[in-house]
C-alpha positions, 0 to 999 in steps of 0.5 A: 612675795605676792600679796593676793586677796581672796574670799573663801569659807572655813568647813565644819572639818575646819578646812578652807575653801576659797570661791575662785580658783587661784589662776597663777603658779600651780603647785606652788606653796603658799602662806596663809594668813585666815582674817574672820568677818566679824558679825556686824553689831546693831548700831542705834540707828539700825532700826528693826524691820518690824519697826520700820514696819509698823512706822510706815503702815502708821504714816500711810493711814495719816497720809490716807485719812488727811492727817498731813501737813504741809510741805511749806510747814514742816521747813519753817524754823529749819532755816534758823538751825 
């Protein structure tokens, strides 16, 4: 038996429908095995866009008012670690 690995989606009358054609023994029958894709869950550091948003727009007001520091700061102490 060949083993071949196709995308596809399942309809609102529940009937599958792949993405490309199957190019290989027309009129042949088949075993079909459905494996679903599950929804991804949020891990803890997937972080929101809203978020990510709001953290840049935060950072860019510091960088623009010079509220920075410098490079050579922030790698002190990293060393040690």
């Amino acid at each position: 038996m060949k083993k071949v690995k196709v995308m596809g989606t399942i309809n609102e009358q529940g009937q599958l429908s792949l993405d490309q054609p199957l190019e290989f023994m027309k009129n042949s029958r088949v075993e079909v095995t459905v494996r679903l894709q599950e929804e991804p869950e949020l891990e803890e550091y997937d972080t929101p866009n809203e978020t990510i948003i709001a953290d840049f727009r935060q950072a860019w007001q510091e960088a623009m008012t010079g509220q920075t520091i410098p490079v050579s700061q922030l790698w002190e102490g990293i060393e040690d670690v």
